[in-house]
C-alpha positions, 0 to 999 in steps of 0.5 A: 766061543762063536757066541761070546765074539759076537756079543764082543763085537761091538766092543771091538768094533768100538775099540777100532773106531777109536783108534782109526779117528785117533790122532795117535801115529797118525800116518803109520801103516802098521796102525792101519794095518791092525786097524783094518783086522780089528775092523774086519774081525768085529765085522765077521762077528756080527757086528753092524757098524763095523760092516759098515765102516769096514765095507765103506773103507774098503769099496771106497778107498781100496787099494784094487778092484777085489778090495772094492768088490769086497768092501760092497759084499760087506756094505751089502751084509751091513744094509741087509742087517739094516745100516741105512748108510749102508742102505743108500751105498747099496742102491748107488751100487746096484743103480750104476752096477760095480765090475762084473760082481754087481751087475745094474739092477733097478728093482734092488737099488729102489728096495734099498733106496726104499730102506734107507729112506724110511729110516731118514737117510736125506739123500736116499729120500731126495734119489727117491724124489727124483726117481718118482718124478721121471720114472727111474730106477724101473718106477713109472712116473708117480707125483703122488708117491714123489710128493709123500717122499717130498713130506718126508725131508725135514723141514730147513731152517729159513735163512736170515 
């Protein structure tokens, strides 16, 4: 049974995200109530976007500091299976530190700074320009590797 949750967790998850953007009973508390189980119910099946989404909503709109807490623990989760949001989220948390759960660890927010970058994330690849050039996050200062990263943001269309 473990087995046929996880390969309907996408679905799920699928399922909840649309109901959460939907318009339909937009501020009830009975809605978001199911919609959080559902979230939580994909994500403990193995699905992703839905530890993603999940950990994002919980860290950043929960309603107390266990709630934020565990919505790190899920975004952490979300990053290890290669979320690059999650990623991204996961070196601001390990760069700053989170209560006592999460202590400021520079060698962990560079590894996922690192991740997300090499997936695109703009404001990952940017943390990492800037870290490069005044040897943050535990780096010494590297204009060669600040200047790789550099070539790694897309090009902005010129303004007319």
């Amino acid at each position: 049974m473990r087995w046929l949750m996880h390969l309907l967790s996408p679905v799920i998850f699928w399922f909840a995200f649309a109901l959460f953007r939907s318009s339909l009973l937009k501020r009830s508390e009975r809605k978001h109530r199911f919609v959080m189980k559902v979230f939580r119910l994909a994500a403990d099946n193995g699905s992703t976007r839905a530890l993603s989404v999940y950990g994002h909503l919980l860290h950043f709109r929960g309603e107390d500091v266990q709630n934020k807490i565990q919505g790190a623990i899920y975004l952490q989760r979300a990053a290890d299976q290669g979320d690059m949001k999650a990623q991204y989220q996961m070196g601001r948390v390990f760069e700053d530190g989170f209560e006592h759960y999460f202590q400021p660890n520079a060698e962990k927010s560079y590894h996922y700074y690192a991740a997300a970058a090499g997936q695109g994330h703009q404001l990952a690849i940017r943390r990492l320009i800037e870290a490069n050039e005044k040897g943050e996050l535990g780096i010494e200062v590297n204009e060669q590797e600040a200047e790789r990263w550099s070539q790694a943001l897309p090009d902005l269309p010129s303004a007319r």
